[in-house]
N, C-alpha and C positions, 0 to 999 in steps of 0.2 A: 504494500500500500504506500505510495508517493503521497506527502504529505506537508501542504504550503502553510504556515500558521502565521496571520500577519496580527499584532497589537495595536491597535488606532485607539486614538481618543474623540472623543464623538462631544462637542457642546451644541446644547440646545439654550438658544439665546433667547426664547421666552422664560423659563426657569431659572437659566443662570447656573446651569450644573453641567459636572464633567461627569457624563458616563461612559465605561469601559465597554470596547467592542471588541470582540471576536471574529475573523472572517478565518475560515476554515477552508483550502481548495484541497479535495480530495480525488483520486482518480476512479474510475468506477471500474470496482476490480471486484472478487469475489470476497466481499467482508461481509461479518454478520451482524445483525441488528446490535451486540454485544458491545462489539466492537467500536463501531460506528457511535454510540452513546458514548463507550469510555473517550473517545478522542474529543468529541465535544464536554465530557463534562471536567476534561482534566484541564485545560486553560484557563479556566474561570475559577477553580480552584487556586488555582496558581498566582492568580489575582489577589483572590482574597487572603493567602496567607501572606503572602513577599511585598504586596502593596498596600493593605488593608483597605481594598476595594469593596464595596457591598454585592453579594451576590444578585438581589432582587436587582438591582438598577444594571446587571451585567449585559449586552445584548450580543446574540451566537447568530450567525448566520454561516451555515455548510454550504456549498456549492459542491457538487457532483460533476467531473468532467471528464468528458467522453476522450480514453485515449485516442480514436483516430483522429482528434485535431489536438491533438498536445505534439509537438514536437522539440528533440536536442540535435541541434546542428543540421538541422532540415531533413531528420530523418523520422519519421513517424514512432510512438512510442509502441503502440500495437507489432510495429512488425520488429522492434529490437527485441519486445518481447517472445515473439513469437520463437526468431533465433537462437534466442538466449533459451529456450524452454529447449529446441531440439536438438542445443548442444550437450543437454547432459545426458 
């Protein structure tokens, strides 16, 4: 599982408050619902202990992204995969 984790800080200028965001880009490979949970709920965790960020005000956003448009050095990730599976 390829996995992008970016920390932004998100102000909302009606409230006047910093809340902590999440953006998750994951590749859509064979993971289980398990999985997929623990990786969004482990950054916000991470938050709350090392920053003393509030969880309720924390906001997650996953993306799901189709290897055949992900590419490294113009090579499709689907078919390194694929490669990489037939060499062993």
């Amino acid at each position: 599982m390829n996995l992008n984790i970016r920390f932004c800080r998100t102000q909302l200028t009606f409230y006047e408050i910093t809340l902590p965001y999440v953006n998750h880009n994951m590749t859509q490979e064979a993971t289980t619902v398990g999985q997929t949970a623990a990786v969004i709920a482990g950054p916000p965790q991470l938050l709350v202990e090392h920053l003393r960020k509030a969880l309720r005000t924390t906001e997650v956003v996953v993306a799901e992204i189709n290897t055949d448009y992900l590419d490294i050095r113009g090579i499709r990730v689907t078919s390194m995969a694929m490669r990489y599976r037939g060499a062993k």
